[in-house]
Each structure stands twice: as C-alpha cells, then as structure tokens.
DSSP file (Angstrom, degrees, kcal/mol; ACC not computed):
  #  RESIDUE AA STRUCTURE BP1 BP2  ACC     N-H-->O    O-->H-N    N-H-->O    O-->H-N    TCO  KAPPA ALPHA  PHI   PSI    X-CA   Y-CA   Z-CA
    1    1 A X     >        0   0    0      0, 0.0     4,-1.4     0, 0.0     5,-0.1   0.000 360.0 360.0 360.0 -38.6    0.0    0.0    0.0
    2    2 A X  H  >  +     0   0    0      2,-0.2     4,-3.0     1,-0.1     0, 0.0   0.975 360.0  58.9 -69.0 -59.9    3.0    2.5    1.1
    3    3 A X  H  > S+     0   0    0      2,-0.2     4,-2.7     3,-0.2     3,-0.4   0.913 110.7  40.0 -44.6 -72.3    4.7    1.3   -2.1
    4    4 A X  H  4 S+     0   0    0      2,-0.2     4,-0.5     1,-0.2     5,-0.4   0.933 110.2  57.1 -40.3 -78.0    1.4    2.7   -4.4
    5    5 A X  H  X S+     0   0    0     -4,-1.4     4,-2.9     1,-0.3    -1,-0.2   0.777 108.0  47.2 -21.2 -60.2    0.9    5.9   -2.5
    6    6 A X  H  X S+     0   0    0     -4,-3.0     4,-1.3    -3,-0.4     5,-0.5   0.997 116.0  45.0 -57.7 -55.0    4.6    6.7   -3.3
    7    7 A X  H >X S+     0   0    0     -4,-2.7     4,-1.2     1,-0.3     3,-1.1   0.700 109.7  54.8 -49.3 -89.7    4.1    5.8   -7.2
    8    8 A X  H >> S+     0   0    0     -4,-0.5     4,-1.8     1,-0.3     3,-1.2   0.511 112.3  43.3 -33.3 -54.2    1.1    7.6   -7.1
    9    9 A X  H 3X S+     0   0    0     -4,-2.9     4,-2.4    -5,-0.4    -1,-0.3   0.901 110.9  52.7 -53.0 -62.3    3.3   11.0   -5.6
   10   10 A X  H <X S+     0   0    0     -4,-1.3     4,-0.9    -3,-1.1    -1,-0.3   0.531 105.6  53.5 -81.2 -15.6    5.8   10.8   -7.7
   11   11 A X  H XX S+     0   0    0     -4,-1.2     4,-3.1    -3,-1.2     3,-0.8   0.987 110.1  48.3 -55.0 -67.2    3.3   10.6  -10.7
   12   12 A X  H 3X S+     0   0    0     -4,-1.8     4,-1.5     1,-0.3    -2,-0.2   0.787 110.5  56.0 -44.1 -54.4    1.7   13.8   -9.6
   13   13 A X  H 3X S+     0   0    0     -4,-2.4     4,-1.8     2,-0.2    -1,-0.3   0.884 113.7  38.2 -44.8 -46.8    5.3   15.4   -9.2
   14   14 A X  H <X S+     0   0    0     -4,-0.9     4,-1.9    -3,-0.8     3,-0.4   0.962 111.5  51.8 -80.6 -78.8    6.3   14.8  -12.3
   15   15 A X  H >X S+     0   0    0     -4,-3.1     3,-3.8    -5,-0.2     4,-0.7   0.545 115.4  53.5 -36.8 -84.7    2.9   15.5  -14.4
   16   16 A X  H 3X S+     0   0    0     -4,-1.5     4,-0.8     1,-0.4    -2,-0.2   0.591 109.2  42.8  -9.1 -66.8    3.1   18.9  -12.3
   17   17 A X  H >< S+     0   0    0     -4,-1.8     3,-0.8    -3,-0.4    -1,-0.4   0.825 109.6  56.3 -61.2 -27.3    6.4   19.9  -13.2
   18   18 A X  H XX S+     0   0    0     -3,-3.8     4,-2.3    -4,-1.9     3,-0.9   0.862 112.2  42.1 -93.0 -33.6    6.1   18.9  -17.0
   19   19 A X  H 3< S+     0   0    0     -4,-0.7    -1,-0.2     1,-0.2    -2,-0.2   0.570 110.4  56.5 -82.0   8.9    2.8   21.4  -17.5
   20   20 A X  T <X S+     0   0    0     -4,-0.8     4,-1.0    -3,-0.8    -1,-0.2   0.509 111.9  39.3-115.1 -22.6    4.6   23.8  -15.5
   21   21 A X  H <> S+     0   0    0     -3,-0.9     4,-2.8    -4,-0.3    -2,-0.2   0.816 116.9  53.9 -76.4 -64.5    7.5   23.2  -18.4
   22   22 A X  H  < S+     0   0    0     -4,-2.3    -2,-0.2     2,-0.2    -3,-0.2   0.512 109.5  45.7 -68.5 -15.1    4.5   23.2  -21.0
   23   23 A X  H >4 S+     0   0    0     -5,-0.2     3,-2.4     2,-0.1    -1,-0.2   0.892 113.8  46.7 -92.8 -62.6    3.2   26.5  -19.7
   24   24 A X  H 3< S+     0   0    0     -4,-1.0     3,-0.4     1,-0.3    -2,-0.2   0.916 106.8  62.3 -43.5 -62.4    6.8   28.4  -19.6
   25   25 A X  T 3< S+     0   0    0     -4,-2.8     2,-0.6     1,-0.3     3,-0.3   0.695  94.2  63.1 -34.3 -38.2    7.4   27.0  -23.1
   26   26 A X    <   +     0   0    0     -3,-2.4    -1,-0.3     1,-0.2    -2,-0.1  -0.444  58.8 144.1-103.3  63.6    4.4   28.9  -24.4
   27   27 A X        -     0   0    0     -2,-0.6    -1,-0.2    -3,-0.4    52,-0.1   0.968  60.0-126.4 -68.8 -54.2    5.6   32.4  -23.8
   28   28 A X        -     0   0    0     -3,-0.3    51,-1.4    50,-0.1     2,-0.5   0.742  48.0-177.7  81.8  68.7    4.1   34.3  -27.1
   29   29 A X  E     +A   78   0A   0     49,-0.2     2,-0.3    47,-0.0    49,-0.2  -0.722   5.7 165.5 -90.8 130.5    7.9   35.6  -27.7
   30   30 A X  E     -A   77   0A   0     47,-0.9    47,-1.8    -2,-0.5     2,-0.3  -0.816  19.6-147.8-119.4 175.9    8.6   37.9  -30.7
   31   31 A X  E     -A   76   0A   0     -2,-0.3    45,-0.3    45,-0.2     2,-0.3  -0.920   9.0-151.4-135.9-163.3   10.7   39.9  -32.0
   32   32 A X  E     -A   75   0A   0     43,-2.6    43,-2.8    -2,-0.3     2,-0.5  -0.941  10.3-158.5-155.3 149.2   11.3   42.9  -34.1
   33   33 A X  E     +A   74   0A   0     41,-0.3    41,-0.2    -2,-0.3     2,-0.2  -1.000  39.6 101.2-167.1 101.3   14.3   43.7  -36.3
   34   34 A X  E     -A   73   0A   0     39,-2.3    39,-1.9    -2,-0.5     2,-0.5  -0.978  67.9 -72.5-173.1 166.0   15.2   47.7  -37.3
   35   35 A X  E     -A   72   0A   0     12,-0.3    12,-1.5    37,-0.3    37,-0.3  -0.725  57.7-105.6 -82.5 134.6   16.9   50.8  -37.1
   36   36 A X  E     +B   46   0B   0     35,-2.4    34,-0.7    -2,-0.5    10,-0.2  -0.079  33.5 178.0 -38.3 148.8   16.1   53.0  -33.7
   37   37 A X  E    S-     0   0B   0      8,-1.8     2,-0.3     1,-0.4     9,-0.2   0.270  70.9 -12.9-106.1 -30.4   13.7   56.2  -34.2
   38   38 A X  E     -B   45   0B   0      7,-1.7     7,-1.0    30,-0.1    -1,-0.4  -0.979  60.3-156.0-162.4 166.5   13.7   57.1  -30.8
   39   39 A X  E     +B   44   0B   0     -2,-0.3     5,-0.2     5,-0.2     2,-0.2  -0.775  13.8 166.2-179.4 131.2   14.4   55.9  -27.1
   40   40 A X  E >   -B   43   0B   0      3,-3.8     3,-0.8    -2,-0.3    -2,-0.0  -0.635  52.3 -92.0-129.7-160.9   13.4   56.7  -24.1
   41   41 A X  T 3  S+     0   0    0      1,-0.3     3,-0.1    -2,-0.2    18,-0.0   0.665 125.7  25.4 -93.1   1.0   13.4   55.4  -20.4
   42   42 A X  T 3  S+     0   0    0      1,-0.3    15,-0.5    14,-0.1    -1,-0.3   0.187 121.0  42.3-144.6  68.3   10.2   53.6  -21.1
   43   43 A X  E <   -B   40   0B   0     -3,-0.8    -3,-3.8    13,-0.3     2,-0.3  -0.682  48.2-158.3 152.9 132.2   10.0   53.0  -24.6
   44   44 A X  E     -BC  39  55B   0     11,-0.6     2,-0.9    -5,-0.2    11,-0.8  -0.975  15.1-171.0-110.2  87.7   11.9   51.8  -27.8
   45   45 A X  E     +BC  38  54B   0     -7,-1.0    -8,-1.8    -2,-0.3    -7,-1.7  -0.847   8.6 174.4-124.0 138.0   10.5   52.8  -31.1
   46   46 A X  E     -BC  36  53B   0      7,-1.2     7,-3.2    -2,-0.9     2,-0.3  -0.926  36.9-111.4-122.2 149.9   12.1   51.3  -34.3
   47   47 A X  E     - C   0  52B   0    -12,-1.5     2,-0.7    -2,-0.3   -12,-0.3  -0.448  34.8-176.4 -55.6 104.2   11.0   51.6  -38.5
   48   48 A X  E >   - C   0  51B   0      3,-3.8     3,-1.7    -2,-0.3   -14,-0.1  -0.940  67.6 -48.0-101.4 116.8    9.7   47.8  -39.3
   49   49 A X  T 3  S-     0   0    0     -2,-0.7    -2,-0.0     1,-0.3     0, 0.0  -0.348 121.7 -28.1  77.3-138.3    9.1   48.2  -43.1
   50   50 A X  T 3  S+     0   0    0     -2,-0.1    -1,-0.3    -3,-0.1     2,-0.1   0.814 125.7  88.5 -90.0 -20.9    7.1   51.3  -43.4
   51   51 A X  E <  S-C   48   0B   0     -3,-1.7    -3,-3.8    -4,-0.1     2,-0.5  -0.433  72.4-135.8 -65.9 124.7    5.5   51.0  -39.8
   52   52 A X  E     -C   47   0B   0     -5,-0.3     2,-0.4    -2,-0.1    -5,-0.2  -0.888  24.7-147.5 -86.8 134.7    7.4   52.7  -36.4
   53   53 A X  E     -C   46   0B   0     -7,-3.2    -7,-1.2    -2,-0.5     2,-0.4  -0.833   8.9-154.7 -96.9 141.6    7.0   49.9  -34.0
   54   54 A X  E     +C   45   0B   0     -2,-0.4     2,-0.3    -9,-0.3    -9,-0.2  -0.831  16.8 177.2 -77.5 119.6    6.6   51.3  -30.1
   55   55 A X  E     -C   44   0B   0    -11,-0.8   -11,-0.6    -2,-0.4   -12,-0.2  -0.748  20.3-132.7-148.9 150.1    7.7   48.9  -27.4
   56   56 A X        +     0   0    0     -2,-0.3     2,-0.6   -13,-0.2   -13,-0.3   0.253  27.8 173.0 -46.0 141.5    7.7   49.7  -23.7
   57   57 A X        -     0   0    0    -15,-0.5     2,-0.3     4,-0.0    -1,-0.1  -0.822  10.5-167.0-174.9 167.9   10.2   49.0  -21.8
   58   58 A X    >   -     0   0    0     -2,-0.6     3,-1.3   -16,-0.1     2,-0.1  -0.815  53.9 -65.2-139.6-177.9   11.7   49.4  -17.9
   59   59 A X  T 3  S+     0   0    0      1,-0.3    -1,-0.1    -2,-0.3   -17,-0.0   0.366 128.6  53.0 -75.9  -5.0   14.4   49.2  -15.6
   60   60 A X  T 3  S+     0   0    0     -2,-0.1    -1,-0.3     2,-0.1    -3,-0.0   0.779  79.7 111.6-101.1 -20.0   14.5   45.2  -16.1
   61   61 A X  S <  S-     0   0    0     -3,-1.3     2,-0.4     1,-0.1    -4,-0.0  -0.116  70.5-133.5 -29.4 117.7   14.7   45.5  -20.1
   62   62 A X        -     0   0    0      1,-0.0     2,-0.1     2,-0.0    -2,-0.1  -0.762  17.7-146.7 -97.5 170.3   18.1   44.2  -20.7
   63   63 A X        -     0   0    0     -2,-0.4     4,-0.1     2,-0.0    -2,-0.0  -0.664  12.5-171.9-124.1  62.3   20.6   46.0  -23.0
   64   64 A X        -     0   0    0     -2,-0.1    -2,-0.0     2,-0.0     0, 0.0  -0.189  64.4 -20.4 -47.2 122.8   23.4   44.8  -25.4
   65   65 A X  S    S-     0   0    0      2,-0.0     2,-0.3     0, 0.0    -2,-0.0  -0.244 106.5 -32.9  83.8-159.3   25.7   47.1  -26.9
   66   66 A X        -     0   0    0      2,-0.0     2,-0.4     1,-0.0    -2,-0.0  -0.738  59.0-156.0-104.4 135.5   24.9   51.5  -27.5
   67   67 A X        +     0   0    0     -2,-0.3     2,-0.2    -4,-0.1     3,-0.0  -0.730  33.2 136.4-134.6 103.0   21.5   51.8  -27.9
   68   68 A X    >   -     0   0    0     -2,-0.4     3,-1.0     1,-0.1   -32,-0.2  -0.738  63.0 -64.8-132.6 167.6   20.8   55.0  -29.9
   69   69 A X  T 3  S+     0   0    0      1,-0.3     2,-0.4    -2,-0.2   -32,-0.1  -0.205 120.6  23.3 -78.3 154.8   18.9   56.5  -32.6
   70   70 A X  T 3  S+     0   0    0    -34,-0.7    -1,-0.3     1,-0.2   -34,-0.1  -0.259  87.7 116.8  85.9 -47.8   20.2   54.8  -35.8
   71   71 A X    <   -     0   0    0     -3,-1.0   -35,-2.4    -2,-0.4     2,-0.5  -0.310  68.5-120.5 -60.6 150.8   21.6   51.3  -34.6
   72   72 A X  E     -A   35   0A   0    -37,-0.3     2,-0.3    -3,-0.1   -37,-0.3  -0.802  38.9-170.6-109.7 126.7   19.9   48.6  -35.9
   73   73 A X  E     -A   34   0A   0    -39,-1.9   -39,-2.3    -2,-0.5     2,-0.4  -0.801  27.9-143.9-113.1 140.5   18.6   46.8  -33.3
   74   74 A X  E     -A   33   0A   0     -2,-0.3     2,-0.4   -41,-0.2   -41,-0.3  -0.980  22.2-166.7-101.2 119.0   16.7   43.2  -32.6
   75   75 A X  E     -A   32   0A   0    -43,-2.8   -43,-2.6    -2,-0.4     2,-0.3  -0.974   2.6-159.3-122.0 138.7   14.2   43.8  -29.8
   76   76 A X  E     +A   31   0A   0     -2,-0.4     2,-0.3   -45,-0.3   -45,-0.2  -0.607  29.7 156.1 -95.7 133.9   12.6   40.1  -28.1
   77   77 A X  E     -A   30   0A   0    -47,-1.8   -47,-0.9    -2,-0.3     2,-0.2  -0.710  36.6-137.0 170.4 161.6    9.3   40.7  -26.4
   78   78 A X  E     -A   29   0A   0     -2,-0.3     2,-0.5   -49,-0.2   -49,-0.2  -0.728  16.6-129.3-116.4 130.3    6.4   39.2  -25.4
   79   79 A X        +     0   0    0    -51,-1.4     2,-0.3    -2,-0.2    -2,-0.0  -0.756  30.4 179.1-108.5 128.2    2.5   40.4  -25.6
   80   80 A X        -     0   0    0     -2,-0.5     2,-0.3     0, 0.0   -52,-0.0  -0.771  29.1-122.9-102.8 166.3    0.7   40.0  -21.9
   81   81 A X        -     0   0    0     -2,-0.3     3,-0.1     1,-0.1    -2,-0.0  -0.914  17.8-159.7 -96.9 140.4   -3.0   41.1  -21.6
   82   82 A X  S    S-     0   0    0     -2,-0.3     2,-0.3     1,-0.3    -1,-0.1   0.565  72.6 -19.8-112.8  -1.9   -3.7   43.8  -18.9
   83   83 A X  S    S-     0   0    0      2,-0.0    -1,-0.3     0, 0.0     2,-0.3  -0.916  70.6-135.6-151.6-178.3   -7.2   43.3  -18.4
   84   84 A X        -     0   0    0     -2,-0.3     2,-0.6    -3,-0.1    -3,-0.0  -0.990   3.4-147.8-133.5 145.7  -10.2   41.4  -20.7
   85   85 A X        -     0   0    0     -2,-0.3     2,-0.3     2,-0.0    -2,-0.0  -0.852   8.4-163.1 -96.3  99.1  -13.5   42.3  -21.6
   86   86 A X              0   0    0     -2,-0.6    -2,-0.0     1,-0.1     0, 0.0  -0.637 360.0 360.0 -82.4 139.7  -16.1   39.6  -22.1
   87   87 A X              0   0    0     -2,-0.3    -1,-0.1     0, 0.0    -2,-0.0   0.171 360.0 360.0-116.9 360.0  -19.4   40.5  -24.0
C-alpha cells in the first residue's frame, strides 16, 4: 500500500512539473528587427518596413551594446494582456 501511495506522488510530481514546463514554453515571444527612431526610459521605437514599432520597456529590459537613434537593433518581447472584456 505504502509502495502505491509513493508511485502515485511521484506521478503527480512529475505530471506537475512537466505542464509547469508546458506553460513556460508557451511564452508568445517575438521579435522585431530595425533601425532605432527614438528611445526613451520607457520605450523603444524602431522603422519595421514602413511602420514605427513602439515597445515599452523598464528598468528590467536588458541591453546589449549603445542603444541609440540609428543602430539597428533586434528587440525580443512578449505580448501580456492587462485586463479582458467579455461581452
């Protein structure tokens, strides 16, 4: 009986950690690939195409290299939702 009980826990551990794996995995990462138009301390906006892309950013944003208007820059980021509306 002791012997099942453990299997059974150690199932549970493991499925747990692997959707916990399966969740992280599914960030919604992007990126964006251009030269800077602007920068400020909370905000990045570079030319994609014909479009300037905005994106936000804050004291944890990390930073490779001079990042100034003209360098062509690869910005990673990720889209959360800050609130939803159901209808």
């Amino acid at each position: 009986m002791k012997t099942h009980l453990m299997s059974l826990l150690l199932g549970l551990v493991i499925v747990s950690m692997s959707a916990g794996s399966v969740l992280a995995a599914d960030d919604h990462a992007y990126q964006v690939t251009g030269p800077v138009l602007a920068v400020t301390d909370t905000s990045i906006t570079v030319q994609k195409g014909k479009d300037p892309w905005t994106v936000s950013r804050d004291a944890n944003t990390k930073v490779a290299g001079d990042l100034k208007v003209g360098a062509k820059v690869t910005i990673k980021y990720h889209m959360v939702a800050d609130s939803v509306t159901s209808k």
